[in-house]
C-alpha positions, 0 to 999 in steps of 0.5 A: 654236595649240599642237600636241602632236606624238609621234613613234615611228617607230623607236627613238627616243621624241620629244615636243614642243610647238610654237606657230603664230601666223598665217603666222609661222615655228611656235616650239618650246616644249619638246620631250623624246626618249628614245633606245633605243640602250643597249637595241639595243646589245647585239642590234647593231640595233633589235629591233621588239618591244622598241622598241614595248614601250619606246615604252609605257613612255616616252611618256606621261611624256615628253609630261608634262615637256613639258608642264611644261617649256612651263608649259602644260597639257593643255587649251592643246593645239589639235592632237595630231599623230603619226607615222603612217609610215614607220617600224616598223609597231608603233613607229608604232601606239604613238604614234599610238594614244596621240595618238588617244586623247588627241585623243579625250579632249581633244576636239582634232583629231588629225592624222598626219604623214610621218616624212620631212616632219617631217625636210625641214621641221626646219632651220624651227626654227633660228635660221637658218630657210631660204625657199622654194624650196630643195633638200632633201638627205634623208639619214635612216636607209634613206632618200637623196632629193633634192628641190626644195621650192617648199612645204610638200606641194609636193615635185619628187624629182629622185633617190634611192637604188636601194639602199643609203642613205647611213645604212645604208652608214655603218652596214653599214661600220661593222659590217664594221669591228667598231664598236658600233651605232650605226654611223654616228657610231661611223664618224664618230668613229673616221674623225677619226684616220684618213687617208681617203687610205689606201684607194682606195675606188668612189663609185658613180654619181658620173659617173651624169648623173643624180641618183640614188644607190648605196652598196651597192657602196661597203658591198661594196668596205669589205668586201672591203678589210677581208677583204684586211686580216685581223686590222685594226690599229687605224691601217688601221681608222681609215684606212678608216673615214675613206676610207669616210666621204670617199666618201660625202661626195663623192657626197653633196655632188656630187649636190647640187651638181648638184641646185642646178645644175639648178634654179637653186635658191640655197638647199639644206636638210640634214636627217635624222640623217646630216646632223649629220655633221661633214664632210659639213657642212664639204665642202658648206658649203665648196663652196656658199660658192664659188657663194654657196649658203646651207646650212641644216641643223637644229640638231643636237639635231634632225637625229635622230628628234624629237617636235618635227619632227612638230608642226612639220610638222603646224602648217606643213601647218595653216597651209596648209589641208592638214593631214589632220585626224581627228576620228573618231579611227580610225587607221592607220599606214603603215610604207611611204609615200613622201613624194609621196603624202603 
């Protein structure tokens, strides 16, 4: 079976084509995602509107070269699956507008999709797929959630975040240290030249006992140090660019690290666009290699937003017998919609 899946949460345009045979690992046939960061630049943010007129305007051509780039035709689409939260309300009723209107006149089942499944089920399409169970570090935009994974729905939260994300702390960090949007790789690059032992910087919650996560004291403490500096030389920026990038590191990798501990889990999954961090991936990698954990991440071209995550999420589902078909063609989004209730 073929699944044409849209996704629309933000300000990325994704399109993809996945193909599910039996209870086989589903394979992507082509996927095509458009990103709208040169549009937000200038504003140092997504803007709703503007992203859910781009939305309009790209999807419809993306899910052509899609197709043509799959040598497949409208007709082999079985399912059309979508975002259908969270996310930005009106990003995701573009996309899920235009996946029930093209399931209507296909005559196929539509199906929504949890944005942040789509991320946790993701590394199931590199070349190093994991097995169930794992943890899951889920590190996507306003989101920092550990889980463990026994399957697909079947989903433990063993802690998250009760502020700041680790995205939003690169991000607000970033713009206290005048970096363009987005911030977090801007950090990241600017980090590689910098010492992070420059600046000793909180890593809340790190002795907490718990899984749970705070950076909002983090993104305070880069402020204040940036306030002490005045006018930031270009050296002293990339020393706190890197000691910032380091701290949330240390307690990302630290958490997880603990997760494993506590469910004797020997598989631990990244996913979501902070995974593609480059020292993020070293640290963890370096550690769970001491207790021979194996790590797997998605391929970096799918650690962002993607089309092809949420085919994959909705074939994973069909396989299972859980997928929320809709032939009625009615839909509704829902821009707030935790992962346990989907």
């Amino acid at each position: 079976m073929n699944i044409l899946g849209i996704e629309s949460s933000c300000d990325e345009t994704g399109v993809a084509l996945v193909e599910a045979a039996g209870e086989g690992t589903p394979r992507l046939r082509a996927h095509a995602l458009h990103s709208q960061i040169d549009m937000h630049q200038a504003y140092g943010g997504v803007v709703p509107e503007l992203a859910s007129r781009d939305h309009i305007r790209r999807v419809l051509p993306l899910a052509r070269q899609v197709m043509s780039e799959a040598g497949a035709t409208l007709g082999d689409v079985d399912y059309v699956a979508f975002t259908r939260g969270p996310g930005l309300a009106g990003a995701l009723l573009v996309g899920a507008g235009v996946a029930s209107a093209l399931a209507a006149a296909l005559q196929r089942p539509a199906i929504g999709v949890h944005h942040l499944e789509g991320h946790l089920l993701s590394p199931f399409l590199s070349v190093d797929p994991p097995q169930f169970p794992f943890v899951a570090l889920l590190v996507s935009g306003g989101h920092t959630q550990l889980m463990r994974v026994d399957d697909v729905g079947r989903y433990a939260l063993l802690g998250e975040t009760i502020d700041d994300a680790a995205g939003e702390a690169f991000d607000k960090s970033a713009k206290l240290l005048g970096l363009g949007y987005p911030g977090g790789p801007a950090l990241a690059r600017l980090a590689e030249f910098g010492d992070a032992s420059g600046f000793e910087l909180p890593r809340p919650l790190l002795h907490s006992g718990n899984l749970d996560f705070s950076f909002a004291g983090l993104k305070t403490a880069v402020r204040t140090q940036v306030m002490k500096l005045g006018n930031v030389c270009e050296q002293d920026k990339a020393n706190l660019a890197a000691a910032t990038q380091q701290a949330i590191v240390d307690v990302l990798v630290r958490k997880s690290l603990q997760a494993l501990r506590a469910t004797g889990c020997a598989r631990i999954v990244v996913a979501g666009g902070v995974g593609a961090n480059a020292r993020l991936r070293e640290q963890l990698d370096a550690e769970c290699a001491k207790g021979q954990i194996r790590v797997h991440y998605p391929e970096l071209a799918l650690c962002t937003d993607n089309g092809a995550m949420i085919a994959l999420a909705a074939a994973m589902r069909l396989q299972r017998g859980s997928a929320a078909e809709s032939t009625d063609y009615a839909f509704n989004v829902l821009p707030r919609w935790p992962l346990m209730a989907a």
